[in-house]
Phi, psi and omega in degrees: 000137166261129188268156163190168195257339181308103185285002162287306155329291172298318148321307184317309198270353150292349158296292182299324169309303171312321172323292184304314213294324165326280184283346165279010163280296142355271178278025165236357183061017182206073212199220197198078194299318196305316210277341201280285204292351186282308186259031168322289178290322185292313184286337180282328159323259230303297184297353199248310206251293204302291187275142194256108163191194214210100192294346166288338170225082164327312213274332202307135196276339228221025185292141184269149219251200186183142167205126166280097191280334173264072210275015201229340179264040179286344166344278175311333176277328184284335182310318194263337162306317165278329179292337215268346178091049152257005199187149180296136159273000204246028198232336190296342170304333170260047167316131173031047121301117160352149144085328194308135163300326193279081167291188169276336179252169144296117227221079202286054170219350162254323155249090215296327213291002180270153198277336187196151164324133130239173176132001166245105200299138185109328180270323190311318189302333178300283187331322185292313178298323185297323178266028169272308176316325187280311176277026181269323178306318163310329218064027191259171171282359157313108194248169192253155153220145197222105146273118175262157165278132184284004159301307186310301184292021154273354163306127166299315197303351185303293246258333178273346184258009182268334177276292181319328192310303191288328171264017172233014181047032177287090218258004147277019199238133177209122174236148201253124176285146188235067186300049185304346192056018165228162172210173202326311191262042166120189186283132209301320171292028214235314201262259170246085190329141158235043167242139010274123217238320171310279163000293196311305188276333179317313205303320178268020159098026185268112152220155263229143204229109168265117188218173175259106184271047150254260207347041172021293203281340196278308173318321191275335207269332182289310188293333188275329143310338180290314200298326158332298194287123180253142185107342189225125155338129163266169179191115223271098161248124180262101191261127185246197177214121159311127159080038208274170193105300196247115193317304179281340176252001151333097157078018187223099177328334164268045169224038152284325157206024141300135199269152147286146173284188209278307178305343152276345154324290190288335173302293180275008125246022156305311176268015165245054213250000000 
């Protein structure tokens, strides 16, 4: 893979990421479109540009880790894994096909190189502090990262692994919040308000980068500040739009997890053309 900082460049390959996530949604008539295009730009920064780590050597110890804490948006994460060379890009169509490495969840026993199953929503950030904690203990240079769903973070353990975070300064941990404002039965103020939500995380000893998270330059400038802040967790909320890219389904819960049809397909990636 060639990593690069050109935030033009890195649009370019979130752009091809949105295409796959369309079609292997597409062709599988079954997935979760909104949340995969909405954290589009968070996962292609951090893989492309942010994290240090090696699709020829996956295992390299001093790598920096990643968990997808919303494991039902992985569209994107397989998307960018296979551009990143760890996985077939011509394999990605059979996405939650029998037998598919590309499961509906992320599924390290189908893909080793991922750091853990996730997707029962609520655990990646625990799973992540534990391997922030093992490398401080290593001594290593290795920082982790969790992209959460703000649906997601209505879990209590997000809170139980956010007060240990803080109280083990764990200051190699950056959870990225992916802040679309809808979750599966609709929009989150509808269900269950999270504001304040800065406050909220201030509170529990975080500290905390409010950004537009499409905004390439504003994502590189948020992560470098995380790695900045010492003593402390960091924590990204990256306010996004569901289903962003594609027009008709921009900001509308029912593509949170509706597959598109082959004629809305083709609509949409007519606008990502």
């Amino acid at each position: 893979m060639t990593k690069t900082s050109n935030p033009a460049e890195l649009a370019a390959i979130a752009k091809t990421v949105r295409r796959h996530i369309i079609e292997m949604i597409t062709a599988a008539k079954s997935g979760h479109p909104g949340g995969s295009l909405s954290a589009t730009e968070i996962v292609t920064t951090l893989f492309f540009d942010v994290m240090k780590h090696d699709p020829q050597n996956p295992s390299w110890a001093e790598r920096d880790r990643f968990l997808m804490g919303k494991g039902h948006a992985c569209p994107v994460l397989y998307s960018v894994m296979a551009q990143c060379g760890y996985t077939p890009v011509d394999k990605l169509n059979t996405f939650r096909h029998l037998g598919s490495i590309y499961q509906g969840h992320p599924d390290v026993r189908f893909i080793p190189a991922l750091e853990a199953s996730t997707g029962s929503l609520g655990q990646a950030l625990s799973v992540g502090l534990g391997m922030a904690i093992a490398a401080k203990l290593d001594k290593s240079p290795s920082r982790t990262f969790v992209v959460l769903g703000d649906g997601e973070i209505q879990e209590g353990q997000i809170w139980e692994a956010a007060m240990a975070a803080a109280f083990h300064k764990a200051d190699n941990l950056v959870a990225i919040v992916d802040w679309n404002k809808i979750q599966l039965d609709g929009f989150v103020q509808d269900i269950m308000p999270l504001e304040p939500l800065v406050e909220k995380w201030k509170s529990f000893g975080w500290h905390v980068i409010e950004i537009d998270g499409h905004n390439i330059e504003a994502l590189q400038k948020a992560f470098a500040e995380a790695e900045s802040a010492k003593g402390v967790p960091s924590v990204i909320l990256a306010n996004t739009i569901k289903g962003k890219g594609v027009s008709f389904m921009e900001n509308n819960p029912k593509w949170h997890g509706t597959a598109p049809s082959k004629e809305e397909s083709a609509l949409a990636l007519k606008e990502l053309a």
